[in-house]
C-alpha positions as CSV (number, residue, x, y, z in Angstrom):
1,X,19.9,22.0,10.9
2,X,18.7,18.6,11.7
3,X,16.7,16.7,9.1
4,X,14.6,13.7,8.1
5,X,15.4,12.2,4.9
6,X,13.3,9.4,3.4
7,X,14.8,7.0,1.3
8,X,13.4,4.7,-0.8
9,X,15.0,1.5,-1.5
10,X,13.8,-1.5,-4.3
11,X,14.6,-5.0,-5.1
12,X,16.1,-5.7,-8.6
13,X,13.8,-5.9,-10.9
14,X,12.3,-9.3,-11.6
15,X,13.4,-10.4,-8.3
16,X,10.8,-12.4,-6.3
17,X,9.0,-10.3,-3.8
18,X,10.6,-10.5,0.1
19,X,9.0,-13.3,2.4
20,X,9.3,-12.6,6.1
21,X,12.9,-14.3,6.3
22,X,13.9,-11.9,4.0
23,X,12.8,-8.9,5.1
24,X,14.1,-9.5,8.4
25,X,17.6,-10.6,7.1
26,X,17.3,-6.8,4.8
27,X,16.4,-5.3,7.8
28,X,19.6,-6.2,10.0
29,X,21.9,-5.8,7.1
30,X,20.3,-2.1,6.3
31,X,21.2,-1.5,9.6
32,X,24.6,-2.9,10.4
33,X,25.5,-1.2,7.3
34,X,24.3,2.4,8.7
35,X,25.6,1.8,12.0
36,X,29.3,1.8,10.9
37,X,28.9,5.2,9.6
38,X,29.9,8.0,11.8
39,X,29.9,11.0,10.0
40,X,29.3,12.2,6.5
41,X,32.0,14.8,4.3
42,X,30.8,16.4,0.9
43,X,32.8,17.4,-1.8
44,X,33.1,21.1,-0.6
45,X,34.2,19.9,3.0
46,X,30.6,19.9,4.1
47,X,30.2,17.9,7.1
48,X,27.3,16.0,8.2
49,X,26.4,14.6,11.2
50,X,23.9,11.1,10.9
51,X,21.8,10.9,14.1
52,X,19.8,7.8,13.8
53,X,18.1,5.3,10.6
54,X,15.1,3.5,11.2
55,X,14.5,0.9,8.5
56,X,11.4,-0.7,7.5
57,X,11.5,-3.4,4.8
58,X,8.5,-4.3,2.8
59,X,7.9,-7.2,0.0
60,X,9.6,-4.5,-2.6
61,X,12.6,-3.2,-0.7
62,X,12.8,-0.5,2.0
63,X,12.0,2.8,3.3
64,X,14.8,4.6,5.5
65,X,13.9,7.0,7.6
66,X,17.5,8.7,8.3
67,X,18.0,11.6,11.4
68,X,21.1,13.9,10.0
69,X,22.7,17.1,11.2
70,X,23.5,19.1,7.7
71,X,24.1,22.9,6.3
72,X,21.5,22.5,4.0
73,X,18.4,20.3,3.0
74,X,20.0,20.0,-0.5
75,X,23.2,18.8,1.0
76,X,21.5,16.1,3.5
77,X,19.6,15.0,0.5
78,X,22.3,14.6,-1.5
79,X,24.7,12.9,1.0
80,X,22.1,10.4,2.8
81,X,21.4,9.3,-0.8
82,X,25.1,8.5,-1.5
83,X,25.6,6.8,1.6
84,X,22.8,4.3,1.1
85,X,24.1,3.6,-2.5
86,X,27.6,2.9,-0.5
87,X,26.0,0.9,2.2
88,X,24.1,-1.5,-0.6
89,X,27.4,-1.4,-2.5
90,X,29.4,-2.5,0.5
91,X,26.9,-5.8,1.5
92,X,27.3,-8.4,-1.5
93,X,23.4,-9.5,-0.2
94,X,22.0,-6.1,-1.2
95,X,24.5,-5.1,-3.6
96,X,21.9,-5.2,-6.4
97,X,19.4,-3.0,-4.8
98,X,19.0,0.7,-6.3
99,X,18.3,3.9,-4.5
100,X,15.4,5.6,-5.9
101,X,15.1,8.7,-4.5
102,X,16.3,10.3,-1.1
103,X,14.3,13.2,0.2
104,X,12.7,15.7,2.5
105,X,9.3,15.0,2.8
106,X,7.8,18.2,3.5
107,X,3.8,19.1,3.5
108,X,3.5,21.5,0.8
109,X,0.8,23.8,2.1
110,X,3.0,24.2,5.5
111,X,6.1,24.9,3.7
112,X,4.7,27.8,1.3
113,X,3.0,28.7,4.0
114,X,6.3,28.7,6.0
115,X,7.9,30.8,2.9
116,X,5.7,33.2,2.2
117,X,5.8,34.2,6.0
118,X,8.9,33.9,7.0
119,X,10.3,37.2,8.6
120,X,6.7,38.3,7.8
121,X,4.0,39.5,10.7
122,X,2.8,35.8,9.5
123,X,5.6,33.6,10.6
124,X,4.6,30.8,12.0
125,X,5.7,30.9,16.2
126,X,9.6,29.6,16.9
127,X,8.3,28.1,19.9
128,X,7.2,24.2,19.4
129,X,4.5,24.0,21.5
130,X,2.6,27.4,20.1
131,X,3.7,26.3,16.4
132,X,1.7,22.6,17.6
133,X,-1.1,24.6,18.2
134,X,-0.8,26.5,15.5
135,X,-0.8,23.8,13.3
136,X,-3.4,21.7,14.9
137,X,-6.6,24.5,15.1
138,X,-9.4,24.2,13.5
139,X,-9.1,26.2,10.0
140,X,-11.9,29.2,8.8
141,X,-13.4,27.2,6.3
142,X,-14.9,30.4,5.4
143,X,-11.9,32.4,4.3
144,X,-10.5,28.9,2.4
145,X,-11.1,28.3,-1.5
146,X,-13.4,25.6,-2.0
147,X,-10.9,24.0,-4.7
148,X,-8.0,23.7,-1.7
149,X,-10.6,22.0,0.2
150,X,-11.6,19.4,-2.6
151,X,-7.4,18.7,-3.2
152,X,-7.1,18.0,0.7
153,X,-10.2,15.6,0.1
154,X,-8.8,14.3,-3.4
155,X,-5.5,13.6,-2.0
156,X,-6.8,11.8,1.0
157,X,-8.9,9.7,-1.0
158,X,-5.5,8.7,-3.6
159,X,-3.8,8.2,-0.2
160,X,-6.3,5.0,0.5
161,X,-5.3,3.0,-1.5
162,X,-2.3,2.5,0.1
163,X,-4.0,1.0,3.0
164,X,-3.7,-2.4,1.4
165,X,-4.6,-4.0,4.5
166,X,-7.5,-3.0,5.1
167,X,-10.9,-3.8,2.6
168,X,-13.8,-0.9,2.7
169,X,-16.0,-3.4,4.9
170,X,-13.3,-3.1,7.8
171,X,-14.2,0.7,7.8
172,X,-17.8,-0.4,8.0
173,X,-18.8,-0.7,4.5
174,X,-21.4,-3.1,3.9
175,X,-21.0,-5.7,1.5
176,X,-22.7,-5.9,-1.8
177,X,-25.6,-8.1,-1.6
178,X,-29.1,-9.1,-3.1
179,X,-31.6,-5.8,-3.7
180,X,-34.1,-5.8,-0.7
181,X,-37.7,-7.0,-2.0
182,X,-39.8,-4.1,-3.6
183,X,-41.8,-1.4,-1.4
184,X,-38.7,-2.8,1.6
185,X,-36.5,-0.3,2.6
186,X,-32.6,-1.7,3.4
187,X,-33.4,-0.5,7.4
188,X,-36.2,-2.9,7.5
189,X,-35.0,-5.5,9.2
190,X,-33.7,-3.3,12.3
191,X,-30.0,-3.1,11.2
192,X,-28.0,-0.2,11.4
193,X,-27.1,1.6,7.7
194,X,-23.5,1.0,6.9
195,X,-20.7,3.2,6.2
196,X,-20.6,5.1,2.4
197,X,-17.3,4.2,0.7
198,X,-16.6,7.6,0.3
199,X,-16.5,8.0,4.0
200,X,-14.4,4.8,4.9
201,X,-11.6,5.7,1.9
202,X,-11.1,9.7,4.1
203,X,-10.8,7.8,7.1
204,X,-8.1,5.2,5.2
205,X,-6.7,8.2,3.7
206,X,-6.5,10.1,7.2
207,X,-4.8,6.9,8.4
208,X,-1.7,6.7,5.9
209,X,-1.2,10.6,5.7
210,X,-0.9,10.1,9.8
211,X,1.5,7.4,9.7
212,X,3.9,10.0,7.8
213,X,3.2,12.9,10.5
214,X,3.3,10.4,13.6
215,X,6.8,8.7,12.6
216,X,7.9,11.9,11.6
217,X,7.2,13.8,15.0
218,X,8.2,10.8,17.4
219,X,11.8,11.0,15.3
220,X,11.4,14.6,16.8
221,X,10.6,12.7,20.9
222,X,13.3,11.0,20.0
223,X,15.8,13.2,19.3
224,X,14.4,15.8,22.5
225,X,14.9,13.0,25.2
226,X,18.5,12.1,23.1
227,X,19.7,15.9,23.6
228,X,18.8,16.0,27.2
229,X,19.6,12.1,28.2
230,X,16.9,11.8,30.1
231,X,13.1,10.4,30.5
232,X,10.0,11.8,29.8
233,X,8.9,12.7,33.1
234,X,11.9,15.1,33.7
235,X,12.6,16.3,30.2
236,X,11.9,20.2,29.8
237,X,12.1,19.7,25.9
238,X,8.7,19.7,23.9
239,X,7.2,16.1,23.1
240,X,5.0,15.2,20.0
241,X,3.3,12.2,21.9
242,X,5.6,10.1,24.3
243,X,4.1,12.2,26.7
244,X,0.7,11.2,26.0
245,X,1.5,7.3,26.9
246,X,0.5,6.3,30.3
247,X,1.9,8.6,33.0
248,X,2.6,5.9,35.7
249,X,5.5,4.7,33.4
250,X,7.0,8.4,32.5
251,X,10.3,7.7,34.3
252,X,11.2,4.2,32.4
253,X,10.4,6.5,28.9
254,X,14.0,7.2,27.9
255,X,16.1,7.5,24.6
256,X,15.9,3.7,24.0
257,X,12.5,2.9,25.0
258,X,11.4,5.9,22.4
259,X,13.9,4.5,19.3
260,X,11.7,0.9,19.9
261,X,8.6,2.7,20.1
262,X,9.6,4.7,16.7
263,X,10.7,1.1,15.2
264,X,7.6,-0.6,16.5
265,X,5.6,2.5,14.8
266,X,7.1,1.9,11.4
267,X,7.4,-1.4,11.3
268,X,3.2,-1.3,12.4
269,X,2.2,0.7,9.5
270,X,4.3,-0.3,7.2
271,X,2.0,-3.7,7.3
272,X,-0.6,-1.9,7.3
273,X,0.3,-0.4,3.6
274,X,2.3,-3.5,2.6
275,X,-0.9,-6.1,2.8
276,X,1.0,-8.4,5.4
277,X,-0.7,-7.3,8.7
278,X,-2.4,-9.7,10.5
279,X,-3.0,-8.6,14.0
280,X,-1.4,-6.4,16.4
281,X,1.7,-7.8,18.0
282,X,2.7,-6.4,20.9
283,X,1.0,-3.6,23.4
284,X,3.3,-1.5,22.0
285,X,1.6,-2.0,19.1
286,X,-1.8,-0.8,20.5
287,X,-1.0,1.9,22.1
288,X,1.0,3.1,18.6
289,X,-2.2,2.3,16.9
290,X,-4.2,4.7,19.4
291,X,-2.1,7.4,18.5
292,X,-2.4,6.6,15.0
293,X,-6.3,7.2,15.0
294,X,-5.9,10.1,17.5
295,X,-3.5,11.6,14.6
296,X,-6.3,10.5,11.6
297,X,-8.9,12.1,13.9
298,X,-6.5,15.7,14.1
299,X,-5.9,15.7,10.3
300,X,-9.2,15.2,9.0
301,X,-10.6,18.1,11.7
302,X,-7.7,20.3,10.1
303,X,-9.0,20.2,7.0
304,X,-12.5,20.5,7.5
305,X,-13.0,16.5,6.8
306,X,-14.0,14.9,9.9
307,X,-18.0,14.3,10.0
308,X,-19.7,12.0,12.0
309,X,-19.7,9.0,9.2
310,X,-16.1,9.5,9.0
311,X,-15.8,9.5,12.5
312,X,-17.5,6.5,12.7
313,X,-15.3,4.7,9.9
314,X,-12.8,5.0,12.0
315,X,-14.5,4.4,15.2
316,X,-15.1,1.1,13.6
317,X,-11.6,0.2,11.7
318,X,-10.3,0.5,15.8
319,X,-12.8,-2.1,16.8
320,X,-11.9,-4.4,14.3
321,X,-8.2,-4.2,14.4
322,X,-8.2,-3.9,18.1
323,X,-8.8,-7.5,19.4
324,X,-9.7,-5.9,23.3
325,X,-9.2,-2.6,25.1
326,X,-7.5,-3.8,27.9
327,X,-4.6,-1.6,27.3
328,X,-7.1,1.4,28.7
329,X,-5.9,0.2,32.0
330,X,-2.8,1.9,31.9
331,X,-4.2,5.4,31.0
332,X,-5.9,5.0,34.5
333,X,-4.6,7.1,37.0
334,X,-7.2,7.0,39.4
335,X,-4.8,6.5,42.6
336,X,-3.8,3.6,44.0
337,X,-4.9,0.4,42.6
338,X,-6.4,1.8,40.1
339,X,-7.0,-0.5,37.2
340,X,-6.2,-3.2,39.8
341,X,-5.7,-6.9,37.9
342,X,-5.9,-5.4,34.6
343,X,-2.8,-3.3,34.9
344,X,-0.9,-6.3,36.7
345,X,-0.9,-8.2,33.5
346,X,0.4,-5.7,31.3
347,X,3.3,-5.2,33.3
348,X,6.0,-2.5,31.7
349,X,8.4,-5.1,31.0
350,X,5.9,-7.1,28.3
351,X,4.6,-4.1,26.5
352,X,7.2,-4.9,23.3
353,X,6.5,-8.8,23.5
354,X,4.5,-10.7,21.3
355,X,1.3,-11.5,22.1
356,X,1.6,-15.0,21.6
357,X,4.3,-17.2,19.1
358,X,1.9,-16.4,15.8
359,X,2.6,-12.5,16.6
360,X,5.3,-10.0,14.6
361,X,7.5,-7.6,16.0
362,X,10.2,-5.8,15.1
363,X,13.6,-7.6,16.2
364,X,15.0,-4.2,17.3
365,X,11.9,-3.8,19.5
366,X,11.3,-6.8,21.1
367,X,11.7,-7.5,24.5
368,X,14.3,-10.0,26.1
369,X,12.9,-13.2,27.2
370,X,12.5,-12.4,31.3
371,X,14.4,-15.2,33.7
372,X,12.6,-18.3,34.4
373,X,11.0,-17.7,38.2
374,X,10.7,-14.2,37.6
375,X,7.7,-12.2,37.4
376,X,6.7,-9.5,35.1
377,X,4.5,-7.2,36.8
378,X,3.5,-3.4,36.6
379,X,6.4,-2.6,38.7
380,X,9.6,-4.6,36.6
């Protein structure tokens, strides 16, 4: 059974927080440490299989996000755990660091949900792509208890705060200012109402829960394209979202491109919860962002959440963070020349390279510097 074990890494206590350097420096070490691992044996002769690690460092410590191949979740918790307290043992820079949990993350409600129908008439459907729908319909908020409805809401809202990013007036909150004059309404000067807070902290709720399902279910891309070694466009497997990037560049969409698409994802929203983004880096970037909100959008629907204000809240977090929507381009597929000099300048090649020198991205991601004399175009 192949799993996804989160583990959570900290700085030594009283440590100064991580500057950039740092992290960066972390962030190789983590994974020159992982990458001399093979394979994993327990104490009962278990074996265990490691697949992948993508590692994103914050001002704290880390998060691990580690693909293995084990007989049980117990076991593949238990192991992974181990292995990072080895691989911080092993590297005298991080020798001080402590493990503080290593886990599967699993959704409660899907999991008892999964349990109490499992060889049942209620089993949820083997096949991915009917289980995806499945998952993703619109509940009967009829038939569901008004209390599980407020602890989706409740837990969304707890979630927010982790969007340390982002203030409320980013969702569209307005700012607190002087009371309007007596007898004047606040719409009396012409201007649009703003968002409620309560509305901009579900969408900033919506937005970290997901982050969790989006990294979580391109580790799943990954994996399909890694089984059958080969693109997108040909791959028979089921796809989470890799398929929903721009079809003109399907064939160029293999195993690697989708392990720096994964790493640009992580390393994108973990700045988002760690109060260091910026602006977007890369295109990459932008296009993980639009499946970010797409994902926010498909949560808060699932749960019965997603109103027009909310809507909007997010509607307006994407036009603040996005600085232009030239990107769009690429989802044109209108025949030939379609998208004409827009698409020429966001050439496949550039999509993982930064912006401009001021911009982040991942060093696993980022592209190599092209020749000097050669053109990047839409076709290189």
């Amino acid at each position: 059974m192949t799993y996804v074990v989160t583990v959570e890494i900290r700085i030594p206590e009283g440590a100064p927080e991580l500057d950039g350097l740092h992290r960066v420096g972390a962030s190789a070490l983590l994974e020159q440490g992982f990458a001399s691992v093979a394979g994993i044996e327990g104490a009962d002769g278990m074996e265990m299989d490691l697949f992948d690690v993508a590692v994103a460092v914050h001002p704290g410590g880390a998060i691990l996000k580690v693909m293995v191949a084990a007989p049980s979740l117990e076991f593949a918790e238990e192991a992974v755990g181990s292995v990072s307290e080895e691989v911080l043992e092993r590297s005298e820079l991080l020798a001080e660091w402590t493990v503080e949990s290593s886990e599967v993350q699993l959704h409660t409600d899907a999991a008892r949900e999964s349990l109490e129908a499992a060889d049942g008439p209620g089993a949820p459907p083997s096949d991915p792509q009917a289980r995806r729908a499945h998952h993703t319909a619109k509940p009967d908020t009829a038939d569901e208890p008004d209390g599980e409805a407020q602890d989706h809401e409740a837990a969304f809202r707890v979630l927010a705060t982790r969007l340390r990013s982002f203030t409320p007036a980013v969702f569209g909150v307005a700012e607190e200012t002087s009371a309007p004059p007596e007898g004047e309404s606040a719409e009396a000067g012409g201007g649009s109402p703003g968002i409620t807070p309560e509305s901009a902290e579900l969408a900033a709720g919506s937005l970290v829960y997901g982050a969790e399902v989006l990294i979580d279910e391109l580790y799943d891309d990954v994996q399909a394209l890694a089984e059958e070694d080969t693109t997108v466009a040909e791959c028979q497997g089921h796809l989470w979202h890799l398929d929903q990037l721009p079809s003109r560049h399907a064939a160029q969409y293999n195993e690697l491109f989708a392990r720096r698409f994964l790493v640009t994802a992580i390393a994108l929203t973990t700045r988002f919860t760690d109060g260091s983004f910026r602006r977007l880096g890369c295109l990459a970037e932008e296009l993980v962002l639009k499946l970010l909100i797409e994902q926010a959008h498909v949560t808060l629907d699932l749960h019965g959440l997603l109103d027009d204000e909310v809507a909007a809240a997010l509607g307006r977090f994407a036009g603040e963070v996005y600085e232009d929507m030239d990107f769009a381009w690429l989802q044109d597929d209108g025949g030939e020349g379609a998208g004409g000099e827009g698409v020429a300048t966001l050439g496949f090649g550039t999509w993982f390279t930064p912006f401009d020198d001021a911009r982040y991205v991942h060093p696993y991601a980022l592209d190599e510097v092209p020749e000097t004399g050669v053109p990047d175009t839409a076709e290189n």
